[in-house]
C-alpha positions in Angstrom: 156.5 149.4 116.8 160.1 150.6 115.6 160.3 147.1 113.7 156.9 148.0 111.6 157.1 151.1 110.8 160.9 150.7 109.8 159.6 147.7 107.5 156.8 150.3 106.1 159.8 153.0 105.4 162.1 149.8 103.7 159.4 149.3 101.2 158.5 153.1 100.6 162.2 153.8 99.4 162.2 150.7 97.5 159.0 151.7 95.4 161.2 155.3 94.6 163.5 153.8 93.6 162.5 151.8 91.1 161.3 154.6 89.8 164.7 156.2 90.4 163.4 158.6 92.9 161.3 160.6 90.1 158.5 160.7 88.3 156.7 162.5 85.2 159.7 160.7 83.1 162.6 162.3 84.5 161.6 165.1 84.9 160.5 165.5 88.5 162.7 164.6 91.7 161.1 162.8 94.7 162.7 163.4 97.7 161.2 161.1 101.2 162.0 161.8 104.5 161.3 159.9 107.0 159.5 162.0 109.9 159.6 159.6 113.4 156.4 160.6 115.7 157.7 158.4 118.6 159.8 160.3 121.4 162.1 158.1 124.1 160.0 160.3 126.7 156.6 158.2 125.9 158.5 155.1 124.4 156.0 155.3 121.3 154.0 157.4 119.4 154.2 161.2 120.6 151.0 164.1 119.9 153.3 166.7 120.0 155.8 164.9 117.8 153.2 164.1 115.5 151.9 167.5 115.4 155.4 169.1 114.8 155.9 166.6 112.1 152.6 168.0 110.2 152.8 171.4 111.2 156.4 171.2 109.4 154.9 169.2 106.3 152.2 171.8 105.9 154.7 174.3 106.1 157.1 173.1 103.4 155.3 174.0 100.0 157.3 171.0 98.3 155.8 168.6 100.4 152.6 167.0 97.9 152.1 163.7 100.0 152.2 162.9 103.8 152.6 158.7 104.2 150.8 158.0 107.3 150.4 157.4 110.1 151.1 154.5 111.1 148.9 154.6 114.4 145.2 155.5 114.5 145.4 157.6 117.5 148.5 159.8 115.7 145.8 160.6 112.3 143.4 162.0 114.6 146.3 165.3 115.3 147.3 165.4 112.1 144.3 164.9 109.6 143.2 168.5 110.9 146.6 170.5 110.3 147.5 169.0 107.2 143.7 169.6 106.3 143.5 173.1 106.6 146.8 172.9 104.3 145.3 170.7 101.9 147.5 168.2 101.5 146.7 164.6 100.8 147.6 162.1 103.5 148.0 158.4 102.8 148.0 155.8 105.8 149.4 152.5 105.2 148.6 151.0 108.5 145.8 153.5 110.4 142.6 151.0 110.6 140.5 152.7 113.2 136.8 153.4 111.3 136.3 157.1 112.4 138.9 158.2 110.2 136.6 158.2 107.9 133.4 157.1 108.2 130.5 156.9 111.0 130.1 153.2 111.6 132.2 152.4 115.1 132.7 156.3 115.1 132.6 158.9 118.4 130.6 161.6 118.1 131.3 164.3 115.5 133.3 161.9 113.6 134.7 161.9 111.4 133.6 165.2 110.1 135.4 167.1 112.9 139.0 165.8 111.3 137.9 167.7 108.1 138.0 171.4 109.1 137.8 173.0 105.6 134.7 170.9 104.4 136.9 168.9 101.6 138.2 165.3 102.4 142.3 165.1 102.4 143.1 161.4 104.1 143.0 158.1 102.2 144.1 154.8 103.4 144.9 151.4 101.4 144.6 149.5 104.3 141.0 148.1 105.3 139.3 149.4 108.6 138.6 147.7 111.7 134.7 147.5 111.0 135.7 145.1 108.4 138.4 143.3 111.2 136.9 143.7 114.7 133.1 141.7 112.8 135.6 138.8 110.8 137.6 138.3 114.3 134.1 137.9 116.2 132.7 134.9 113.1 136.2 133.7 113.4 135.8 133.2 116.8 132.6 131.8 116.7 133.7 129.2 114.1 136.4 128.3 116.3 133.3 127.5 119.1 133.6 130.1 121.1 129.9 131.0 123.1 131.8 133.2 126.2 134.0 136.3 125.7 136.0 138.6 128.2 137.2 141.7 125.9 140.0 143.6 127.2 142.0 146.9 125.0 144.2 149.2 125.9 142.2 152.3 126.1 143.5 154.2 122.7 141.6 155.1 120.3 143.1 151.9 117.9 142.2 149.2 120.5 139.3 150.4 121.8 137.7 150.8 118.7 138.3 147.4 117.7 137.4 146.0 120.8 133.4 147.9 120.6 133.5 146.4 117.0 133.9 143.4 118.3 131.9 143.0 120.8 129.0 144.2 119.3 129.3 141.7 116.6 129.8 139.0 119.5 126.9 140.0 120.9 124.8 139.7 117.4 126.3 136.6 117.1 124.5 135.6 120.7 128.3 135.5 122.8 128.3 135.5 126.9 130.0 138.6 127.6 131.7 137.4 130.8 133.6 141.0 130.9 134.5 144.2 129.4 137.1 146.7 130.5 140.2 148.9 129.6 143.7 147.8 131.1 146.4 150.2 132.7 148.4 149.7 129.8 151.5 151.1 132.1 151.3 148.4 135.1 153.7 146.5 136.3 151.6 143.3 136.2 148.1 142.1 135.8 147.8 139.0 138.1 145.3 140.6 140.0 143.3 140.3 136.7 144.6 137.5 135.8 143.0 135.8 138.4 139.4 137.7 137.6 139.9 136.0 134.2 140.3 132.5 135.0 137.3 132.8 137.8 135.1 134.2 135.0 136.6 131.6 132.9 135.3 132.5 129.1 136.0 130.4 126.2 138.3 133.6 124.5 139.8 137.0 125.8 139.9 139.1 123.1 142.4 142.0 123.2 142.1 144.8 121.3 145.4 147.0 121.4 148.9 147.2 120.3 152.1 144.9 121.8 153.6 147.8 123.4 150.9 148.5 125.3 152.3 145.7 127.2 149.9 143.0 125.3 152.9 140.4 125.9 153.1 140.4 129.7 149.4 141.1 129.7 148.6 137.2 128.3 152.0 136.2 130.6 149.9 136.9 133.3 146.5 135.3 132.3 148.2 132.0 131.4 150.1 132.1 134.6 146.7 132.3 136.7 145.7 129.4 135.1 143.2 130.6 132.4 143.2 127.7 129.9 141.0 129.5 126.9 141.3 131.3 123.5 143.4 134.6 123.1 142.4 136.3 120.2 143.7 140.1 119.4 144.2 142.5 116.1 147.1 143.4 113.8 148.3 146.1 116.4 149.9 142.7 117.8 150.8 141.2 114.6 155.0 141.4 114.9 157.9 140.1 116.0 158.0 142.2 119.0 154.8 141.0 120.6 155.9 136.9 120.2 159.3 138.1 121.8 157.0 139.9 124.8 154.6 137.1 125.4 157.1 134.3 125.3 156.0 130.8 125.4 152.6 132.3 126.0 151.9 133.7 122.6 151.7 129.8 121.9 148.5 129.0 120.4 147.1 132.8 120.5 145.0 133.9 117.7 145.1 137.1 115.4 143.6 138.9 112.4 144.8 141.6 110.1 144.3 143.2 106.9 145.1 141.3 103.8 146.6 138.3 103.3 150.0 137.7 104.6 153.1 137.6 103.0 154.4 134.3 101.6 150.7 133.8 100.6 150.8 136.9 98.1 150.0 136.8 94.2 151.2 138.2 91.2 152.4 141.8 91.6 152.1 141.0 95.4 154.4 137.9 95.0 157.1 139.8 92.5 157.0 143.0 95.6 157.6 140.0 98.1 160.4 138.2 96.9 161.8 141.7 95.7 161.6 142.9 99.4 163.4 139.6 100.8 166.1 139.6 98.0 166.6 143.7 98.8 166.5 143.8 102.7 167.2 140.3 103.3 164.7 140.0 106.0 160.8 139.0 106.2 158.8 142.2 105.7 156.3 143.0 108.6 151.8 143.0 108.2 152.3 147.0 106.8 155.1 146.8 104.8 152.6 146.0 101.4 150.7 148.6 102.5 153.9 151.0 102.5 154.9 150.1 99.3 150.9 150.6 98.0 150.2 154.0 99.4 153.6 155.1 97.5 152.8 153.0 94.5 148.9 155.6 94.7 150.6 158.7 95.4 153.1 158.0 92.4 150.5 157.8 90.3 148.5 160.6 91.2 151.9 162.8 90.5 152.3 161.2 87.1 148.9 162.0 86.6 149.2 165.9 87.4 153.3 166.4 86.9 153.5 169.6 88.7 153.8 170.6 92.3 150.3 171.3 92.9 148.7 170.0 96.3 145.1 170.3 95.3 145.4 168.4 91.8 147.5 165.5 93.2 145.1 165.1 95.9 142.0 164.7 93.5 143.8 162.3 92.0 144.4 160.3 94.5 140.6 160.4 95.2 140.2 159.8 91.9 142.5 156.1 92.3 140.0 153.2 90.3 140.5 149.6 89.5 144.0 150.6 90.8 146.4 147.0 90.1 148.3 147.0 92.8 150.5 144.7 95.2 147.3 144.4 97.6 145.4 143.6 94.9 142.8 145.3 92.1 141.3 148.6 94.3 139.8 151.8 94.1 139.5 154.8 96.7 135.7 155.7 97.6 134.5 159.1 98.7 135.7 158.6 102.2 139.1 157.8 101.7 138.8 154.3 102.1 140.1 151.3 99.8 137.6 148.7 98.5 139.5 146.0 99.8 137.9 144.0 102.8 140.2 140.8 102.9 140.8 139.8 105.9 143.0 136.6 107.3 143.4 135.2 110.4 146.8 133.3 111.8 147.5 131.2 114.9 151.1 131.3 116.3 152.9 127.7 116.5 156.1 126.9 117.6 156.8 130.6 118.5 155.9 131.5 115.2 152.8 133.1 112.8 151.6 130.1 110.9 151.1 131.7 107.5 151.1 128.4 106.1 147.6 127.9 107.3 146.0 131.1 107.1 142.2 131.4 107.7 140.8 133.6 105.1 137.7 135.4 107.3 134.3 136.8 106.8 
């Protein structure tokens, strides 16, 4: 949503600038500009937008680091372009696995995003291998024996959704349904009802909140269903308690990290500094928009010259990295060594970060 991704772009400016917008001591200028993939015409994230926006970066030969993207769905247009340009991408938010590696992949990935043969996309943000399996023990420590899994059909929600549910069915769940939603309808009573007939234990989501997850739970607790609600970070914001309403009461979610107010150290200094600068609670990515700048930075104080091929092994080259997320390195694939995960339960109309549930 507009309110994440502008929270991610808050906390990459403020990492440049403490670093006055340069690196190599002076005596390199860093210039970020903010490149939107969402068009008013689709109302969110836009494939041709996203493809202009790399096409343009590969084009530019002072661009060293693309920042993104922010949705799973958007990587998969522009991991090939920028690719065959190779320039190193950094995603502080895309958590779908076959980015990068096989496990809860399609087929041909994620070799078929790699074109020339040589990796270019890192993320510091942990995959939904790691999230969809912790939300499936979570839910089973919260008692839960039947399941009816919905998503919203992109490649984000659905691949959290399969992770899921083959962990709940390891873990010996009732699979009381399965299904993709028409994320553009104008109501889902009808499926609502379906629901509370069925009546499982949980409905687990897997999707984003505007893929109309708000009016989506509206709907099951107006037909009556009385269970669990459990869904990813794609619905970890603001924006999806303001769609659900009074419904979002009790709901459960999971996401990458640990949250905010419950950060340490460098994570607790970037937090306050965040508040104190913006005035305003960062959103879930926002760390992970101020980390993947905090990498890319030092991969060009590492090289300190405009040269796409050396800043991108050294971003591959990131180990025991101390960071705001905590102590990392970047593997082979691109991916960060951190697995925490938490899960929070919305009270009061609010994420209770107070008592987060630090998952396995």
């Amino acid at each position: 949503s507009k309110a994440q991704s502008d929270t991610v772009v808050n906390a990459i400016n403020q990492r440049l600038k403490q670093d006055n917008n340069t690196a190599c001591n002076g005596s390199i200028k860093i210039t970020y500009e903010d490149m939107d993939d969402a068009t008013a015409a689709a109302g969110k994230w836009d494939p041709t937008q996203e493809a202009n926006n790399a096409n343009k970066a590969a084009a530019d030969a002072s661009v060293m680091v693309y920042i993104g993207t922010f949705n799973s769905g958007a990587a998969k247009v522009s991991i090939p372009i920028l690719n065959q340009a190779g320039l190193v991408m950094i995603s502080p938010a895309n958590t779908y696995p076959g980015l990068t590696k096989t496990a809860g992949a399609e087929a041909g990935e994620p070799d078929k995003y790699y074109p020339n043969g040589k990796r270019n996309y890192t993320r510091v943000v942990p995959a939904d291998d790691i999230q969809g399996s912790a939300a499936a023990n979570w839910a089973k420590e919260l008692g839960v024996k039947s399941v009816y899994i919905l998503h919203d059909t992109e490649t984000y929600g659905k691949g959290i959704a399969d992770v899921f549910r083959a962990k709940a069915k390891e873990l010996g769940f009732t699979e009381a349904g399965y299904e993709g939603i028409d994320k553009k309808a104008q109501d889902y009573k009808a499926l609502g009802t379906k629901i509370k007939s069925a009546n499982p234990d949980l409905v687990y989501f897997g999707g984003i909140t505007q893929n109309n997850a708000g009016l989506l739970l509206k709907d099951l607790r107006a037909a009556g269903f009385t269970g669990k609600f459990m869904g990813p970070d794609g619905i970890y914001e603001e924006a999806f308690l303001e769609a659900a309403g009074e419904a979002s009461e009790g709901a459960y979610i999971t996401f990458g990290g640990v949250p905010g107010p419950k950060l340490t150290g460098k994570g607790k200094e970037w937090y306050d500094a965040y508040k104190a600068q913006f005035n305003s609670e960062p959103e879930v990515y926002a760390v992970y928009g101020y980390e993947a700048t905090n990498v890319a930075l030092a991969a060009i104080n590492k090289v300190c010259k405009a040269d796409r091929a050396a800043i991108l092994d050294a971003v591959f080259a990131t180990k025991d990295f101390d960071g705001v997320t905590g102590k990392f390195s970047i593997d082979q694939n691109g991916d960060t060594s951190l697995t925490t995960m938490s899960g929070v339960q919305v009270k009061g109309g609010k994420f209770d970060t107070e008592n987060t549930a630090v998952l396995k």
